[in-house]
Backbone bond lengths (Angstrom), bond angles and torsions (degrees), N, CA, C in turn:
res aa  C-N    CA-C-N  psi(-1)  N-CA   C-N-CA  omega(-1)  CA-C   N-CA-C  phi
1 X - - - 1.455 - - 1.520 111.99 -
2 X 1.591 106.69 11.36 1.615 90.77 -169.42 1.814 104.80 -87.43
3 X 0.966 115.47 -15.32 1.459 116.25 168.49 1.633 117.34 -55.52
4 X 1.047 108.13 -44.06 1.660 105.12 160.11 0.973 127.06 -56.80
5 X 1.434 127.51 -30.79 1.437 118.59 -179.59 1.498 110.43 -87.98
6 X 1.646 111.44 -8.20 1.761 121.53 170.19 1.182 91.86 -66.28
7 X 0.993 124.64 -63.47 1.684 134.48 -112.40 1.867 90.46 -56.33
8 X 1.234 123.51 -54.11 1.443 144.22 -173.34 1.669 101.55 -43.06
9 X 1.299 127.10 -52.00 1.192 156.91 -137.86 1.813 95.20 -96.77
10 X 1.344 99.06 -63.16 1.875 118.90 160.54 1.345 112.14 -38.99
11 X 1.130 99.54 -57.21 1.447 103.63 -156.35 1.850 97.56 -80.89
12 X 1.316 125.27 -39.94 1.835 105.05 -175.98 1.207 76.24 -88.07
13 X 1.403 168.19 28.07 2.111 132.09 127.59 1.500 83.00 -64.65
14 X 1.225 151.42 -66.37 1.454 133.13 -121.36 1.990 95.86 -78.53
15 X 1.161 86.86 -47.50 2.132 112.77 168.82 1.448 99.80 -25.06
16 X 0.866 102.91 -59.83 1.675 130.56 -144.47 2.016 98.96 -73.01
17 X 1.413 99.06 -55.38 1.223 116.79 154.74 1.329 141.19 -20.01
18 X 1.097 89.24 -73.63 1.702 126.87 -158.95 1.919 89.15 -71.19
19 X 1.161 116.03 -44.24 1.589 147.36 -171.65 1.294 103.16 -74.28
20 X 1.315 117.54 -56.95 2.122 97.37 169.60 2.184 102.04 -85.55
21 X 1.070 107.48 40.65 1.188 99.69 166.74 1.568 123.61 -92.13
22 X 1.786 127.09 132.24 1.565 105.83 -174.03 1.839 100.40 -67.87
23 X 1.301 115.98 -160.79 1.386 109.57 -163.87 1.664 80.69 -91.83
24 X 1.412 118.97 172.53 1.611 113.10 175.75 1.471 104.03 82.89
25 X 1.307 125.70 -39.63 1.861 118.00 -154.18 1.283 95.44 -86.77
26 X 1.211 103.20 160.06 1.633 138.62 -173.96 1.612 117.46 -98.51
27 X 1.283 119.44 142.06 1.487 114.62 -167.59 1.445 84.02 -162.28
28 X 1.647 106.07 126.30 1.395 147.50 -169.33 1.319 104.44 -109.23
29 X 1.174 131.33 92.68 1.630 143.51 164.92 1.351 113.83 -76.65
30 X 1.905 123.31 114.30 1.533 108.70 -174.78 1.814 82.49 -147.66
31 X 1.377 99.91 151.95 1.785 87.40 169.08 1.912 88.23 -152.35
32 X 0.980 106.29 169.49 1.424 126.05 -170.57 1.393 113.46 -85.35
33 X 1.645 117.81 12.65 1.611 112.97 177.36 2.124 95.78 -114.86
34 X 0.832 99.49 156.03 1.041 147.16 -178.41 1.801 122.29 -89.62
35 X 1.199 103.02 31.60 1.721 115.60 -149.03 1.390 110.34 -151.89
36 X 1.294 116.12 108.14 1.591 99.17 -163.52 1.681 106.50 -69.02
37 X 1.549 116.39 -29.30 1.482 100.45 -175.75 1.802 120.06 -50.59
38 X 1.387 103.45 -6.71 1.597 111.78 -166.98 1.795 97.11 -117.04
39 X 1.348 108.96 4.62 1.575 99.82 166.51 1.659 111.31 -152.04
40 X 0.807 88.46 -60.99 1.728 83.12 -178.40 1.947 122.08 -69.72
41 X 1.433 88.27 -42.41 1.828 92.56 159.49 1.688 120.16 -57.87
42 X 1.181 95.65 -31.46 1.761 110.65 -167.30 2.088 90.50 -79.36
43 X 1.014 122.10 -36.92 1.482 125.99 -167.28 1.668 83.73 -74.43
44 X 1.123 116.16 -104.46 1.341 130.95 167.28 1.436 119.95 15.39
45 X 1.585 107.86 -57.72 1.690 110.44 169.37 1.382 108.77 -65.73
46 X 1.458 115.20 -65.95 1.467 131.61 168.24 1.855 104.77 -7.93
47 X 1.080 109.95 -55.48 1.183 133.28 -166.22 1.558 118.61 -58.29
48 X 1.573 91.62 -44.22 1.685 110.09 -162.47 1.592 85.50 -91.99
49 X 1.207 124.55 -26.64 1.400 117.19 -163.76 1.323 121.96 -82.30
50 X 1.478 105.42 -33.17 1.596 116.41 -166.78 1.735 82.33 -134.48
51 X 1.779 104.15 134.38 1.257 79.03 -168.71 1.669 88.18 -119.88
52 X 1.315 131.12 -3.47 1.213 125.86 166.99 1.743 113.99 -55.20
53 X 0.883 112.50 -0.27 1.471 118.93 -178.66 2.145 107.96 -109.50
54 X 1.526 94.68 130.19 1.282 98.76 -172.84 1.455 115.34 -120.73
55 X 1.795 116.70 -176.81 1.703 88.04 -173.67 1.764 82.18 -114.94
56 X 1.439 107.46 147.93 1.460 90.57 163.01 1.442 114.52 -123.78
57 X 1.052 121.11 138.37 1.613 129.62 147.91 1.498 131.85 -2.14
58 X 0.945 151.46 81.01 1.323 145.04 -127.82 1.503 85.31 -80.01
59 X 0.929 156.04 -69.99 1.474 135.73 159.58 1.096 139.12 3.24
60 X 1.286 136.65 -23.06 0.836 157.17 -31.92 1.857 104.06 151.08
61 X 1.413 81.49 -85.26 1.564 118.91 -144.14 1.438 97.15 -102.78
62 X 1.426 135.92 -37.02 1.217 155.01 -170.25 1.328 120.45 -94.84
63 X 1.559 137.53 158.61 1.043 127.84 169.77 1.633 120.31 -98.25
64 X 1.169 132.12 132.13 1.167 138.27 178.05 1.966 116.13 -8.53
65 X 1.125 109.55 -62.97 1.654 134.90 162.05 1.455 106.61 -41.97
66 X 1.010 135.50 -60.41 1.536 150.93 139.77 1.503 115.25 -30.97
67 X 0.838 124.98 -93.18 0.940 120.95 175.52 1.724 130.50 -24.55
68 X 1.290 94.22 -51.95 1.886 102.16 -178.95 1.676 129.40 -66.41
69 X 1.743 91.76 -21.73 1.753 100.87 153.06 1.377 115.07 -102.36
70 X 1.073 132.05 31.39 1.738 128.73 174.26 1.535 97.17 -94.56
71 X 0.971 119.29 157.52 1.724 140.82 166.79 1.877 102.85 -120.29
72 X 1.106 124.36 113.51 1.266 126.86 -160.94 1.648 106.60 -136.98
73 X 1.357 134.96 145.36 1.579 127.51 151.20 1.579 114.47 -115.26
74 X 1.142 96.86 174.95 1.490 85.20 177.19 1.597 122.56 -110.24
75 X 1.735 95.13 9.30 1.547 98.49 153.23 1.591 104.54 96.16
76 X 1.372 108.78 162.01 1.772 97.37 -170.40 1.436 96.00 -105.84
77 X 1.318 105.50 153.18 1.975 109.86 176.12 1.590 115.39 -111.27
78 X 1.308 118.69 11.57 1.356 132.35 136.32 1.504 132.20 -136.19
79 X 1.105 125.87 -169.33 1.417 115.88 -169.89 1.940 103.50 168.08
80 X 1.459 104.10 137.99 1.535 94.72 176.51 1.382 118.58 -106.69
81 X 1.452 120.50 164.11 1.560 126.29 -160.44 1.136 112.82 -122.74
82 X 1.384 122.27 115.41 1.390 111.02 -179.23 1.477 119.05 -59.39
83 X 1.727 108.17 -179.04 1.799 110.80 178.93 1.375 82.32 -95.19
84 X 1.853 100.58 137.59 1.403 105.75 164.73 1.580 140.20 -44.59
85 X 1.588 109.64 -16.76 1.681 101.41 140.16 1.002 109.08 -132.10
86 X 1.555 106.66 102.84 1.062 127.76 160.03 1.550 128.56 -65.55
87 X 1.198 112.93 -55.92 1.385 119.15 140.16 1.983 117.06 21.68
88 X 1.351 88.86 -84.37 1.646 114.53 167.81 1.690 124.40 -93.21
89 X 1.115 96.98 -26.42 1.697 91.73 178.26 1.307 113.05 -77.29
90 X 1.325 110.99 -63.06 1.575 120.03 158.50 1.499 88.07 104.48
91 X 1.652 124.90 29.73 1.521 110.33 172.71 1.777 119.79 -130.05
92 X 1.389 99.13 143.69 1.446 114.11 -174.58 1.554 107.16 -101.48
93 X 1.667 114.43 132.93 1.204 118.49 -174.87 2.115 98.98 -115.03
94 X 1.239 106.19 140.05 1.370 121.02 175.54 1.301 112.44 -110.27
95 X 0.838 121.62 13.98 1.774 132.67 -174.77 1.309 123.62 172.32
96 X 1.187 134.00 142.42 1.359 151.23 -173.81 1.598 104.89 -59.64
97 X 1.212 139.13 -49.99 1.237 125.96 151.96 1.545 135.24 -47.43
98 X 1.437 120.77 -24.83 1.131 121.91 170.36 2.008 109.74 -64.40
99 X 1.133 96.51 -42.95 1.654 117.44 -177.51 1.646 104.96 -47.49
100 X 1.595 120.25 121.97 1.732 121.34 -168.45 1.220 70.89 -94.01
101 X 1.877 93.25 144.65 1.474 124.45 -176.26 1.733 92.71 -69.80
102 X 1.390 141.20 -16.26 1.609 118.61 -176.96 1.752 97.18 -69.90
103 X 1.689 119.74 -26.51 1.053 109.60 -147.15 1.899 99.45 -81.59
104 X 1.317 100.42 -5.81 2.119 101.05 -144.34 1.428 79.88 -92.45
105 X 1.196 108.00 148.06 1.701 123.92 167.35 1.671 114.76 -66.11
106 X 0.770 108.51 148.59 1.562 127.24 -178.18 1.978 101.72 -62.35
């Protein structure tokens, strides 16, 4: 569950980012966990939030030379979230309806 308590933390650095960007510039989001709530959830919001910001294709985005030594995925497009104590609850949510309204933030 400790990716949930990143994810918040992730997500205003990426904010924060995206925000001293000139219009046109590029901003590369990478962090050292292994957890989609701390990368791919964190992109994803990023996404919905600021919407002048896009994802691109590393193909894309990269130069050929570059590209051919990168090791890259293309990332998961769902993922489940634990209950914030998880710890004791011991439960994983896959969708926003599964989530009990005491548990969802205001």
């Amino acid at each position: 569950a400790a990716g949930l308590g990143a994810h918040a933390l992730q997500l205003a650095i990426l904010l924060r980012g995206a925000a001293l960007l000139r219009p046109g510039g590029r901003l590369v989001y990478s962090t050292c966990a292994l957890d989609p709530l701390q990368d791919e959830a964190v992109v994803s919001a990023a996404l919905q939030q600021e919407p002048a910001l896009a994802l691109l294709d590393p193909a894309e985005a990269l130069p050929p030379e570059t590209l051919a030594s990168l090791r890259y995925s293309r990332g998961l497009s769902s993922w489940a979230v634990p209950h914030p104590d998880f710890e004791t609850e011991r439960a994983m949510y896959r969708s926003w309806e599964e989530v009990p309204p005491a548990v969802r933030a205001p």
